[in-house]
Structures are given as C-alpha cells and as structure tokens.
KEKE-90292 format. One record per residue: residue number from 1; residue in three letters; chain; x, y, z of N, C-alpha, C in turn. Coordinates in steps of 0.02 Angstrom, whole numbers. Layout:
BEGIN
NUM | ALA | A | X | Y | Z | X | Y | Z | X | Y | Z .
...
REM end
This chain:
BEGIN
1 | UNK | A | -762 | 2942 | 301 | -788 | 2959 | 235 | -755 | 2918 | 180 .
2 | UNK | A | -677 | 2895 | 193 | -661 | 2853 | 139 | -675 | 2787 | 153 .
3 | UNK | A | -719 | 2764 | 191 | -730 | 2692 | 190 | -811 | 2714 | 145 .
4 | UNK | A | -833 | 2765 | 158 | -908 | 2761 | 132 | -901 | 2765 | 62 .
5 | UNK | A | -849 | 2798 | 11 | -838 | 2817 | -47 | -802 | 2718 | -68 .
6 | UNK | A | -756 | 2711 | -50 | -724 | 2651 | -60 | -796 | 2607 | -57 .
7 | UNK | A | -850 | 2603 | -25 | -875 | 2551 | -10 | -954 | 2593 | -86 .
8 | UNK | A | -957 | 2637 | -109 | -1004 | 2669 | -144 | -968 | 2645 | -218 .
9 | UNK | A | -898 | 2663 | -221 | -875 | 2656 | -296 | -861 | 2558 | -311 .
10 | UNK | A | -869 | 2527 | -252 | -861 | 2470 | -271 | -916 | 2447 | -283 .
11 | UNK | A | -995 | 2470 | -244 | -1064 | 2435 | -254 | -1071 | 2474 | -355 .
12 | UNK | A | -1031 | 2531 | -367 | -1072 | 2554 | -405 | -1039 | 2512 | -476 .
13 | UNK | A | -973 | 2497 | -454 | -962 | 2448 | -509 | -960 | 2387 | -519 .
14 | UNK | A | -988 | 2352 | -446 | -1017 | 2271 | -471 | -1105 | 2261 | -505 .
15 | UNK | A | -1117 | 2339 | -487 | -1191 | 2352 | -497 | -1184 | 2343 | -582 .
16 | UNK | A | -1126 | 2390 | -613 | -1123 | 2401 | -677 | -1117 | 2329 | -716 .
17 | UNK | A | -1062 | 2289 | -681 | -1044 | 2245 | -709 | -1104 | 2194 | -741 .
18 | UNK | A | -1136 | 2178 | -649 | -1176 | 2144 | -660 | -1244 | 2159 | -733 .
19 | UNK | A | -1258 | 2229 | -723 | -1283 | 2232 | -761 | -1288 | 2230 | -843 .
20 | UNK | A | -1215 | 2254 | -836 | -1178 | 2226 | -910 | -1198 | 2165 | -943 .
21 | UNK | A | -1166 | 2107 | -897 | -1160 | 2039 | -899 | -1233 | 2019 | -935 .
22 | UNK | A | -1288 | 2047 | -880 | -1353 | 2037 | -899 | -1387 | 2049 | -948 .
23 | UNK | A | -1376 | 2099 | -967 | -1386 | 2149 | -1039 | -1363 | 2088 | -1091 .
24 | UNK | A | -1291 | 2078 | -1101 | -1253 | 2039 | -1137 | -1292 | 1965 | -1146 .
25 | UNK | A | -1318 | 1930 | -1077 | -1343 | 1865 | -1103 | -1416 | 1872 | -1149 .
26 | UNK | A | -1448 | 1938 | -1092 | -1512 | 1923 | -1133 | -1509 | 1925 | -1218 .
27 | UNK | A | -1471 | 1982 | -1218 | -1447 | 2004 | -1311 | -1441 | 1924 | -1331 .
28 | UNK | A | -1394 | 1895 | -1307 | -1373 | 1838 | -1347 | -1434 | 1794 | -1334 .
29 | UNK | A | -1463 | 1775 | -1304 | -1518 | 1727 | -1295 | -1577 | 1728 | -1331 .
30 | UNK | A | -1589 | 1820 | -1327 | -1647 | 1838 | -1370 | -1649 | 1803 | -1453 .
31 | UNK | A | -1593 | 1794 | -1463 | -1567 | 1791 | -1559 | -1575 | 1696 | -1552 .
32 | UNK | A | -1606 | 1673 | -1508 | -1617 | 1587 | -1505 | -1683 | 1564 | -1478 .
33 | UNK | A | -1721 | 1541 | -1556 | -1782 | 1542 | -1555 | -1823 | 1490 | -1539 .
34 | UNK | A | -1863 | 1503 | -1508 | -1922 | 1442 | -1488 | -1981 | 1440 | -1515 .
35 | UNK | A | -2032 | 1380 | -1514 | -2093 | 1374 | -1545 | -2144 | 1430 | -1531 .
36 | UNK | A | -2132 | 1454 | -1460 | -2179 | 1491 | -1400 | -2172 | 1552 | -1399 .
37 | UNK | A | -2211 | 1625 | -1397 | -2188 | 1682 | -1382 | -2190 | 1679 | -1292 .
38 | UNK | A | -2177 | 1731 | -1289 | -2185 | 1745 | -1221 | -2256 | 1738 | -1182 .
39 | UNK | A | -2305 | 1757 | -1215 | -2366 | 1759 | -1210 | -2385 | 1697 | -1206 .
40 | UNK | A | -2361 | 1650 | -1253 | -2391 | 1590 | -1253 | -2356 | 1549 | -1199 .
41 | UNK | A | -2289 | 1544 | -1172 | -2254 | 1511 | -1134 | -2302 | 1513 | -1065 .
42 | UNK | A | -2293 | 1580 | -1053 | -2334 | 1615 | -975 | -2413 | 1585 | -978 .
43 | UNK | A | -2447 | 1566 | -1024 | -2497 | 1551 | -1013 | -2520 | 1475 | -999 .
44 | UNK | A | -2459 | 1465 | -1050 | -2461 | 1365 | -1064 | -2442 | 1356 | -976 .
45 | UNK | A | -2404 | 1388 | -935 | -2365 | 1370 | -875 | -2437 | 1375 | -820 .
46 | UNK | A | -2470 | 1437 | -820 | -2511 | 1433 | -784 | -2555 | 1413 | -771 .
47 | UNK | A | -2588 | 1359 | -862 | -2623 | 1322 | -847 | -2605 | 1237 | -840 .
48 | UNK | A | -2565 | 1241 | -839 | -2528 | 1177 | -850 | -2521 | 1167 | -751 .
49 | UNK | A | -2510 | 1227 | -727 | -2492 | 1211 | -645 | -2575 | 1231 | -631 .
50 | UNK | A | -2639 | 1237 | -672 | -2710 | 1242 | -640 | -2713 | 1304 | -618 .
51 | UNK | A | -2695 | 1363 | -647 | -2710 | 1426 | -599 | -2731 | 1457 | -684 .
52 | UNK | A | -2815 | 1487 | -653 | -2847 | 1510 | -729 | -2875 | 1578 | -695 .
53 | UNK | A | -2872 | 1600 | -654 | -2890 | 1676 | -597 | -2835 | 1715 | -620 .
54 | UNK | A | -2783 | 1711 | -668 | -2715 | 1759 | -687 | -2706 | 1776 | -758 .
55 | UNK | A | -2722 | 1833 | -758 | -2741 | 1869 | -842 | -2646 | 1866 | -837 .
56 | UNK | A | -2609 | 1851 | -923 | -2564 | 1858 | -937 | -2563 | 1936 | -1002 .
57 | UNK | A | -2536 | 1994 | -977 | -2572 | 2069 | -1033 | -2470 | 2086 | -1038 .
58 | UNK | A | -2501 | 2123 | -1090 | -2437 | 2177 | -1108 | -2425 | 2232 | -1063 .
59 | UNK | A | -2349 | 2251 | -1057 | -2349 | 2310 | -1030 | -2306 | 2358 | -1061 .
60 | UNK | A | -2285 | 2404 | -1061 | -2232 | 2459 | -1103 | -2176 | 2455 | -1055 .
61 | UNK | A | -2119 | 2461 | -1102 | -2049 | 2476 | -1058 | -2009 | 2424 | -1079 .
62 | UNK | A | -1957 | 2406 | -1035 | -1906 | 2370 | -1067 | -1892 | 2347 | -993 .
63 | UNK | A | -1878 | 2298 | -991 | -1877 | 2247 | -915 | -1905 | 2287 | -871 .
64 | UNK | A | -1971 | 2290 | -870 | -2026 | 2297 | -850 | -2084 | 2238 | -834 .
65 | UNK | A | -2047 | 2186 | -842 | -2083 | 2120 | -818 | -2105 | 2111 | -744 .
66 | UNK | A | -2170 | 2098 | -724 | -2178 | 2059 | -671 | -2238 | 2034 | -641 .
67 | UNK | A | -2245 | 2008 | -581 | -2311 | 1994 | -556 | -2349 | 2028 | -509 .
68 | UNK | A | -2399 | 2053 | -525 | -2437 | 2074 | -482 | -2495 | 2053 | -465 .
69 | UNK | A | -2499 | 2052 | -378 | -2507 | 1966 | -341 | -2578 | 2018 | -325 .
70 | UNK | A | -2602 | 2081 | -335 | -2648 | 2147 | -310 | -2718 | 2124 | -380 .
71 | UNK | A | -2676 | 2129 | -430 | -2726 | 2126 | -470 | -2748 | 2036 | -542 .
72 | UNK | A | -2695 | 2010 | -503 | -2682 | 1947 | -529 | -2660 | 1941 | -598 .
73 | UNK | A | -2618 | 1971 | -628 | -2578 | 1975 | -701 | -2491 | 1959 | -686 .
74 | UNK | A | -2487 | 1935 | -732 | -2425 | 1935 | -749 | -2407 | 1970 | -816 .
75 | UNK | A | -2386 | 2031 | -811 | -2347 | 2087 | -843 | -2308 | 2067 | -890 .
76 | UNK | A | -2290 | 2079 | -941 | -2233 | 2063 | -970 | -2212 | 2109 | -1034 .
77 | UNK | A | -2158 | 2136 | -1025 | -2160 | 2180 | -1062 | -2154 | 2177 | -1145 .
78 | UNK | A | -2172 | 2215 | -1178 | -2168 | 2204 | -1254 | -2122 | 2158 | -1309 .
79 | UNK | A | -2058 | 2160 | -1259 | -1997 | 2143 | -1295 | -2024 | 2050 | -1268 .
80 | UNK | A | -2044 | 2053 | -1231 | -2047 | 1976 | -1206 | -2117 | 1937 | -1226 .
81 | UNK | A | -2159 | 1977 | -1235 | -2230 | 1964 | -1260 | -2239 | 1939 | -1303 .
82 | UNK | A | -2204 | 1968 | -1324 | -2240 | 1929 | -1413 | -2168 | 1919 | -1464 .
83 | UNK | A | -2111 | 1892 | -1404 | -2041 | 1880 | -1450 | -2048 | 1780 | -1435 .
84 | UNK | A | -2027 | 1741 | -1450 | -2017 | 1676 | -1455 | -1951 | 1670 | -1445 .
85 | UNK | A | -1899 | 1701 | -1422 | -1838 | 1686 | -1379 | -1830 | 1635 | -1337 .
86 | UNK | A | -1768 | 1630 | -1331 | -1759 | 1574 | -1251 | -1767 | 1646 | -1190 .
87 | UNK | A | -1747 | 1675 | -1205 | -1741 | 1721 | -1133 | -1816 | 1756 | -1149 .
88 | UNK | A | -1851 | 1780 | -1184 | -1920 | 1809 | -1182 | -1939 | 1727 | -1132 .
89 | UNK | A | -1947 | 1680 | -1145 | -1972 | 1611 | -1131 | -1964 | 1617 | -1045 .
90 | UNK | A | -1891 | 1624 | -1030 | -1872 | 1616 | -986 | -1908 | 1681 | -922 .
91 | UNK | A | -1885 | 1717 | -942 | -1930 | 1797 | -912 | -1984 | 1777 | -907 .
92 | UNK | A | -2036 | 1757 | -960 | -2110 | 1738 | -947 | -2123 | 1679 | -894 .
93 | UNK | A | -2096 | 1616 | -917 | -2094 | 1565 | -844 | -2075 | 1597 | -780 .
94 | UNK | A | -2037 | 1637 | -779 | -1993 | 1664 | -699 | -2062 | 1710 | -674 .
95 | UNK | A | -2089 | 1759 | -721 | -2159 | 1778 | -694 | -2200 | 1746 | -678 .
96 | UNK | A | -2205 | 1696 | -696 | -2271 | 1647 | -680 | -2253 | 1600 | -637 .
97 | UNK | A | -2200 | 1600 | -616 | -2168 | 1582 | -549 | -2187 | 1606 | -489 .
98 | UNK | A | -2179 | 1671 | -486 | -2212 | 1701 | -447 | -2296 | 1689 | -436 .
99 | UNK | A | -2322 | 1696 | -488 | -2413 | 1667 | -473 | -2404 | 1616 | -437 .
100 | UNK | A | -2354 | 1562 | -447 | -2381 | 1501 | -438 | -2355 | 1497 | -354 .
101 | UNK | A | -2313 | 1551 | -342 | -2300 | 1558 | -277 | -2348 | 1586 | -231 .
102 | UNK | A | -2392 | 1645 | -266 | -2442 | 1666 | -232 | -2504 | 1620 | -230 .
103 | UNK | A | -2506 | 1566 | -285 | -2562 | 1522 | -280 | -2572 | 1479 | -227 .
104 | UNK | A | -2473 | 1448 | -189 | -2469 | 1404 | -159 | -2451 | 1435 | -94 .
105 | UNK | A | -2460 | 1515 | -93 | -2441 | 1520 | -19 | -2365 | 1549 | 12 .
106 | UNK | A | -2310 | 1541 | -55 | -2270 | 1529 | -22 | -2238 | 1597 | 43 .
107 | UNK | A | -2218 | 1586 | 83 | -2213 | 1618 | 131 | -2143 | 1681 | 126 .
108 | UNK | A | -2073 | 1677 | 94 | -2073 | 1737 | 76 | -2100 | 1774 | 37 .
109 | UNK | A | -2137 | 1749 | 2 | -2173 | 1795 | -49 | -2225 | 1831 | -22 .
110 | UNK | A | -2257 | 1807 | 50 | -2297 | 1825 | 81 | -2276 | 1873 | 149 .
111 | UNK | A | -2230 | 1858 | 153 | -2176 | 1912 | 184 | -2160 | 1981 | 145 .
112 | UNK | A | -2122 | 1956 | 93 | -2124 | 2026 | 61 | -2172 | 2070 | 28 .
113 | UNK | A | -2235 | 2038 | 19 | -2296 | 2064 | -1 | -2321 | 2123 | 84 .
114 | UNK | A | -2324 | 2092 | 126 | -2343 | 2114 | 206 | -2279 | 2174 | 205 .
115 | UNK | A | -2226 | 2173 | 163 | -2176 | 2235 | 193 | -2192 | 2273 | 160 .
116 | UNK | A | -2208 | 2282 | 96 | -2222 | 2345 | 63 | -2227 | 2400 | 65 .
117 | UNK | A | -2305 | 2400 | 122 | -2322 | 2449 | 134 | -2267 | 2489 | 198 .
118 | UNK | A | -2247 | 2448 | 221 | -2183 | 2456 | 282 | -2132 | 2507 | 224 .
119 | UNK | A | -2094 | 2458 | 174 | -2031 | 2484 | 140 | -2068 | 2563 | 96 .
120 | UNK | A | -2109 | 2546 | 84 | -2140 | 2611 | 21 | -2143 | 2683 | 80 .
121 | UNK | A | -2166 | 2654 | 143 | -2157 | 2719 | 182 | -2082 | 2737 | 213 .
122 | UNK | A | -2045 | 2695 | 224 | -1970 | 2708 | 247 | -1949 | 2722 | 182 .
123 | UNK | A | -1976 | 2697 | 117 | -1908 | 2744 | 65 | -1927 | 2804 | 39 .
124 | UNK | A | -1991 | 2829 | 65 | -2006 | 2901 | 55 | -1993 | 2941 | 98 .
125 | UNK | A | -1957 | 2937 | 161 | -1934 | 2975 | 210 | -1861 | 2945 | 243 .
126 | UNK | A | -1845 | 2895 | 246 | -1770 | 2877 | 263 | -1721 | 2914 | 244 .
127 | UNK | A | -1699 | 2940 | 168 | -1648 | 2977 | 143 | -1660 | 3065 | 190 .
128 | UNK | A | -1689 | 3096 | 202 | -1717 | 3158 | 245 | -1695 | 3145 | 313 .
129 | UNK | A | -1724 | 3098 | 328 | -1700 | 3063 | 402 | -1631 | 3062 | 416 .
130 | UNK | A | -1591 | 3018 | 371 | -1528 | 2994 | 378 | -1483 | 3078 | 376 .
131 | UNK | A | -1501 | 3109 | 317 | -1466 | 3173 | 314 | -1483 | 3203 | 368 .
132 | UNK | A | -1545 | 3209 | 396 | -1565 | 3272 | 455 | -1515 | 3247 | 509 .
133 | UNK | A | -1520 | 3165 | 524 | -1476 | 3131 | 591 | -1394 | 3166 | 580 .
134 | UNK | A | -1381 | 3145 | 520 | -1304 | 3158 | 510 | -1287 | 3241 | 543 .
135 | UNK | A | -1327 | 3285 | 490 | -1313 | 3370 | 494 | -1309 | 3373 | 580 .
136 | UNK | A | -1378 | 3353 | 618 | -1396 | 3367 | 681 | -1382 | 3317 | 750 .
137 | UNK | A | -1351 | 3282 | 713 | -1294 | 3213 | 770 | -1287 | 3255 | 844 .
138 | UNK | A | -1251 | 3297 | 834 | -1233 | 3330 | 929 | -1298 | 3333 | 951 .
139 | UNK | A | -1337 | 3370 | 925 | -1396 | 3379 | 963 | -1458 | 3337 | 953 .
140 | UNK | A | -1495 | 3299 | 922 | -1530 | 3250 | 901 | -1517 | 3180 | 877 .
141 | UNK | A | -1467 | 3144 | 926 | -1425 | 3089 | 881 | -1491 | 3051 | 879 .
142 | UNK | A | -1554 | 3011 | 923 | -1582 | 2975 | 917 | -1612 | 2995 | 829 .
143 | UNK | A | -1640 | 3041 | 791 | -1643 | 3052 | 745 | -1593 | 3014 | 681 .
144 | UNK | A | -1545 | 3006 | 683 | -1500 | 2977 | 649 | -1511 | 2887 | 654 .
145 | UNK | A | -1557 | 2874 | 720 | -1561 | 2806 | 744 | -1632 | 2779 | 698 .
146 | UNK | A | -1677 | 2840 | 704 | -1743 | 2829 | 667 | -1738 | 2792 | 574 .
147 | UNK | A | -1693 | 2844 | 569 | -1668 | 2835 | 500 | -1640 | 2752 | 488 .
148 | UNK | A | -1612 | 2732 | 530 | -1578 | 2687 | 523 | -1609 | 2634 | 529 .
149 | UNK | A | -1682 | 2640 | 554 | -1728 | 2574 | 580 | -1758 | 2584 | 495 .
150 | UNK | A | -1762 | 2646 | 483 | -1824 | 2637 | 430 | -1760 | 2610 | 358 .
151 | UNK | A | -1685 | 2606 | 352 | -1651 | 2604 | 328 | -1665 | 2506 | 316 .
152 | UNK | A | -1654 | 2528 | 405 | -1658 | 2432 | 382 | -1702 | 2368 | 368 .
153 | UNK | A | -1771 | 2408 | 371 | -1839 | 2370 | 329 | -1805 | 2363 | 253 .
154 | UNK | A | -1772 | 2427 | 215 | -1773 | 2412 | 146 | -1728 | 2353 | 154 .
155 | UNK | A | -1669 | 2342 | 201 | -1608 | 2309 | 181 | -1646 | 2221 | 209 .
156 | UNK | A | -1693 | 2220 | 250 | -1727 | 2164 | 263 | -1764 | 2127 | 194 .
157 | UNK | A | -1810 | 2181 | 176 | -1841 | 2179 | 94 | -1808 | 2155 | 50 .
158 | UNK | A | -1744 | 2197 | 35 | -1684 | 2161 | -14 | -1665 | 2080 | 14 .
159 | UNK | A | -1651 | 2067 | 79 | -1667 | 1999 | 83 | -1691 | 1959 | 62 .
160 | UNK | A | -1758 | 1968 | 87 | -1806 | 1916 | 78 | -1825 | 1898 | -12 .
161 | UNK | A | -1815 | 1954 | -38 | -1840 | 1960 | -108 | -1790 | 1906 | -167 .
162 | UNK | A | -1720 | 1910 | -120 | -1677 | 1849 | -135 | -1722 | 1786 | -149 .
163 | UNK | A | -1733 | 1747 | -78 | -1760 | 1677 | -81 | -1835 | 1687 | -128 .
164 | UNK | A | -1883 | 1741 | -151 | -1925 | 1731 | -180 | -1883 | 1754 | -266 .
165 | UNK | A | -1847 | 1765 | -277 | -1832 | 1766 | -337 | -1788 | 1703 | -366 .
166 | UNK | A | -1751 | 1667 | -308 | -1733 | 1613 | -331 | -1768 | 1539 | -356 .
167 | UNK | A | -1803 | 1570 | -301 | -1882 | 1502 | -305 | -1934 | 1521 | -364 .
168 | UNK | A | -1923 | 1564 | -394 | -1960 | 1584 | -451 | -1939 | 1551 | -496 .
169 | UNK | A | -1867 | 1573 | -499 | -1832 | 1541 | -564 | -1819 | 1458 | -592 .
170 | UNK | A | -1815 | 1424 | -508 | -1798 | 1377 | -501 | -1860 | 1344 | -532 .
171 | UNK | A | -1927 | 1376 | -506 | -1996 | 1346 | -510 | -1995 | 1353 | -625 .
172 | UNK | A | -1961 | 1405 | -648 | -1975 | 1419 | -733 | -1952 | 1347 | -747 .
173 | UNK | A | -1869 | 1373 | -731 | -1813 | 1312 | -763 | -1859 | 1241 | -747 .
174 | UNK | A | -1876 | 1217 | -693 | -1912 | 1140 | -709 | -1976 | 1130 | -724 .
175 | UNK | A | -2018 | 1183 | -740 | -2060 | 1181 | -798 | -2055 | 1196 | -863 .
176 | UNK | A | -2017 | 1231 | -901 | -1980 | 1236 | -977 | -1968 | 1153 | -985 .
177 | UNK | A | -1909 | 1128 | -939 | -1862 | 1069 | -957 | -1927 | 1007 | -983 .
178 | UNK | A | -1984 | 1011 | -907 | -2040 | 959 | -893 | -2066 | 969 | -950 .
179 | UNK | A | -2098 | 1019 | -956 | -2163 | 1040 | -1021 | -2136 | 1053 | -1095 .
180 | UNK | A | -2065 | 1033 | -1092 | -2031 | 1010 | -1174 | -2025 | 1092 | -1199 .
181 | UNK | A | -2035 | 1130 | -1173 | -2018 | 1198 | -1214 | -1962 | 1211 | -1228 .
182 | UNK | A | -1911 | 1197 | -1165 | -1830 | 1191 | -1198 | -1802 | 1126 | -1185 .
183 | UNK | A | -1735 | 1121 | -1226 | -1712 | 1070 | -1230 | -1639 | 1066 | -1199 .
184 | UNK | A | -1617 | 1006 | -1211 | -1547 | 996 | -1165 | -1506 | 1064 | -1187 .
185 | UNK | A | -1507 | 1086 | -1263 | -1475 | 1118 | -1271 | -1480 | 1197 | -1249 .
186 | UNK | A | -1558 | 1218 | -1249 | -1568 | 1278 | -1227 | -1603 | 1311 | -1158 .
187 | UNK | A | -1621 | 1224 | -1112 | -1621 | 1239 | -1048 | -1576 | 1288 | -1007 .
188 | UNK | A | -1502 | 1265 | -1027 | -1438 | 1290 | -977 | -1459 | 1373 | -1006 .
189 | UNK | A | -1475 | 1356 | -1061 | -1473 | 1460 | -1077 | -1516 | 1494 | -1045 .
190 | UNK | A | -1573 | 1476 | -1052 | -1633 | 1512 | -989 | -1606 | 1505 | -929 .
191 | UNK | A | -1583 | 1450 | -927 | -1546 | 1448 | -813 | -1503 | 1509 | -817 .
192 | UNK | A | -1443 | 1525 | -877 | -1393 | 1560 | -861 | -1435 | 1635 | -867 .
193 | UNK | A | -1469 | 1639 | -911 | -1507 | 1709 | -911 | -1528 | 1715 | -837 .
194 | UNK | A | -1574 | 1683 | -830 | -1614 | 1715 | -755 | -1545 | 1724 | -699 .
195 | UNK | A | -1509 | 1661 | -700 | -1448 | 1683 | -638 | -1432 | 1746 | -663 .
196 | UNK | A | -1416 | 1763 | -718 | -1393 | 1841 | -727 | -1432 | 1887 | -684 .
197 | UNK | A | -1486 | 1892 | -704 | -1534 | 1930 | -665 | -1542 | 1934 | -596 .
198 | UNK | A | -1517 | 1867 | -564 | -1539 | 1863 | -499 | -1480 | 1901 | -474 .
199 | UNK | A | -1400 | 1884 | -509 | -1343 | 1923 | -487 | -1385 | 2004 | -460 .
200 | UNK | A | -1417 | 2026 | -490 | -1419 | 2107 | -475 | -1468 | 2103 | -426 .
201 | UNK | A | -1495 | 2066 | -388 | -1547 | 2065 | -334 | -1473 | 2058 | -278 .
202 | UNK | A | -1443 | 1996 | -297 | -1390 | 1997 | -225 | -1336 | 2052 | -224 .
203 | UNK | A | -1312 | 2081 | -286 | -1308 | 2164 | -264 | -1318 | 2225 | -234 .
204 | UNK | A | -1402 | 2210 | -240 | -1427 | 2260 | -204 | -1424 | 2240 | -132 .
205 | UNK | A | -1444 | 2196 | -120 | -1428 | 2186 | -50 | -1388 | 2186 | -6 .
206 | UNK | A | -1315 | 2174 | -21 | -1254 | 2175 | -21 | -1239 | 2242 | -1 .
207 | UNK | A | -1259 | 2275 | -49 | -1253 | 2366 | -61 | -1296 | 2399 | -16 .
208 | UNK | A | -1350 | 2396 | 0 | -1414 | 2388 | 54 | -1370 | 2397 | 130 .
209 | UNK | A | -1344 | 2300 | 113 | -1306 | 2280 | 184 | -1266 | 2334 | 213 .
210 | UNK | A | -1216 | 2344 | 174 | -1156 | 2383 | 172 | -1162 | 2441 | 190 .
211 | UNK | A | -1212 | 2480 | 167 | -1239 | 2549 | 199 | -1266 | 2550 | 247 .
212 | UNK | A | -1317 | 2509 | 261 | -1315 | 2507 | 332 | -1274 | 2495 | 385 .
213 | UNK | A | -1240 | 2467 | 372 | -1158 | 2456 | 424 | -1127 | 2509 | 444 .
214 | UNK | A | -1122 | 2568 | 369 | -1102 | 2590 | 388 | -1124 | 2680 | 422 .
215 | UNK | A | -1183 | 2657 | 408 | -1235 | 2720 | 442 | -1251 | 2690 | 535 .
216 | UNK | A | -1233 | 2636 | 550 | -1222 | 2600 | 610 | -1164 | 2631 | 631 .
217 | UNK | A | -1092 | 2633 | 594 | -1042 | 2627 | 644 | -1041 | 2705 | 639 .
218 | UNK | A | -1067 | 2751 | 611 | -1064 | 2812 | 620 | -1115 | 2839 | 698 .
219 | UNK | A | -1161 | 2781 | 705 | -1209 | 2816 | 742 | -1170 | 2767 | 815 .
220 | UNK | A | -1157 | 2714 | 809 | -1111 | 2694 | 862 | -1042 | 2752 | 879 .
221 | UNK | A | -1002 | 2748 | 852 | -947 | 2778 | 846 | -956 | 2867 | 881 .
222 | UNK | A | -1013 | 2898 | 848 | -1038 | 2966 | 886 | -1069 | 2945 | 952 .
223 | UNK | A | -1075 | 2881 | 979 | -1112 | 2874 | 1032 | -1077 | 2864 | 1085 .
224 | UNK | A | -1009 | 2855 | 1056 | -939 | 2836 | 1095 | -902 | 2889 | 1107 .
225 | UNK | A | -903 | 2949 | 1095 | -873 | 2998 | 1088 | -923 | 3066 | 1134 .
REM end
C-alpha cells in the first residue's frame, strides 16, 4: 500500500505541476498578438493543406478544444476563437492538425479512433472490476485479472494518443512558420506552448503505466502466495 500512495502522491504532483507550467505559458502567450484570430488561423490552415469537408464552429468551456474526426469540425473553444494570440493561433493549428491527420490517413490516429469504443467501455466498468477483484482476491482472483485487461486498453490509449498529439503539433509549428503567421520571434512561443500541453498527455500515461504495474504485481504477488 505504500508503494501505491508513494507512486499516487507523486503522479498527483507532476500532474499539478505540469499543469501549472501550462496554465502559466498559455497566460503569457495569450497577452502576444497576431494578425489572425483563432478562427481565422484554423481555417487559413485547412485550406491552405486543401481540406474544405471541415466546418471550423465555436464551442463553450475553457480548453475544450478539439477535433472531431465523427462529424468533421474542429472545435475550438471561445477563448481561442475569436482571440488573435500566439497560443489561441497555436491551439487552432494543433486542431487542424489533427484533420489533416484524418485527411491523410494517419495511422495512430486511426488506431486510436478504432479504440474508443474499446476504452469508453473498459472506463465505465474497470474501476468496479478492479475493486470487486481486490475485496474478492481469495475467492475470484481471475476477476481482479479482467479488470486489469480492461485497465490496460486505457493505458495502451494513453500511448498511442502520445505519437498522435505530437504529430499534430509538429504538423501546426511548420505551418504557422511556412504560411508567415508567426515569426522567428513568436514561432518558439507556440512550440513552447503546445510542448506544455503535450507534457500532460505523457503524464497521464506514465500515471496510467504505473498503475497498472502496480495492479499487476498485486495480482502476481496473490498468485504466488
């Protein structure tokens, strides 16, 4: 139990940090202005890469940005819509990254699209599972095993969602630089924003990882005994 607490209070404060950090750049990025709102960036990108099948709409909330590959929009939430920031800029290209990934196919993206329906049903019953395995270990250990398969689709998901969020970003940053929207000076700031962001994807996974390890060596460890 103290490796599970030691290993919970450390995910919960690189989680914080990271998120801190992130909070902190966007604030500062937001206050450095460009010709483009958000609206206009995301749209100039998608037609500029030939994809005219992708409504760019508003949505409510606050990093609440994204793509949805179901109904062909790219989301973006209020604060990024209609602000002319480097980081509204940046958020909007990184969405339309994604289109341009679903335009071209790319294959984690097409991976993690195919898990969905997999992860959406393991994270509505895994936490039930994992508790029922734990309480009822002597007598139902394979139960504790079930849990742990459906545990590790999410921690696969958190994977893969890595390489499609990096390739998103990668895909904004050299269209901003190409298509003159930012400049030498405020390229590096949109790169450092989105790496912020991506920090809290390899968190989760990490944290993902880590729990599953250690919901493994519990179900090993009772299997040894």
């Amino acid at each position: 139990m103290n490796t599970y607490w030691i290993l919970f209070i450390g995910v919960a404060l690189a989680s914080w940090l990271v998120s801190a950090l992130m909070e902190q750049r966007f604030k500062k990025f937001s206050k450095v202005y460009l010709p483009l709102t958000g609206r206009d960036v995301a749209e100039k990108m998608l037609r500029d890469n030939g994809i005219y099948d992708v409504k760019v709409v508003s949505t409510p909330g606050h990093l609440t940005d994204h793509y949805d590959p179901r109904t062909k929009t790219v989301n973006l939430s209020q604060s990024v819509y209609s602000s002319n920031s480097v980081a509204a800029a940046a958020v909007a290209a990184h969405e339309c990254g994604h289109a341009l990934q679903h335009a071209h196919e790319y294959a984690p993206l097409q991976m993690r699209t195919a898990l969905v329906p997999v992860v959406s049903f393991a994270s509505r019953w895994m936490t039930w599972i994992l508790l029922g395995g734990l309480i009822l270990f002597n007598t139902f250990p394979n139960l504790l095993l079930v849990g742990i398969i459906l545990y590790a689709t999410t921690t696969l998901f958190s994977f893969i969602t890595l390489p499609v969020e990096i390739n998103a970003s990668t895909r904004a940053i050299q269209w901003l630089e190409q298509a003159s929207i930012t400049t030498y000076e405020t390229t590096p700031m949109a790169a450092t924003a989105l790496r912020s962001a991506a920090y809290t994807y390899v968190v989760a996974a990490l944290a993902s990882l880590g729990t599953l390890i250690y919901y493994i060596s519990i179900f090993m460890g009772g299997r040894r005994n």
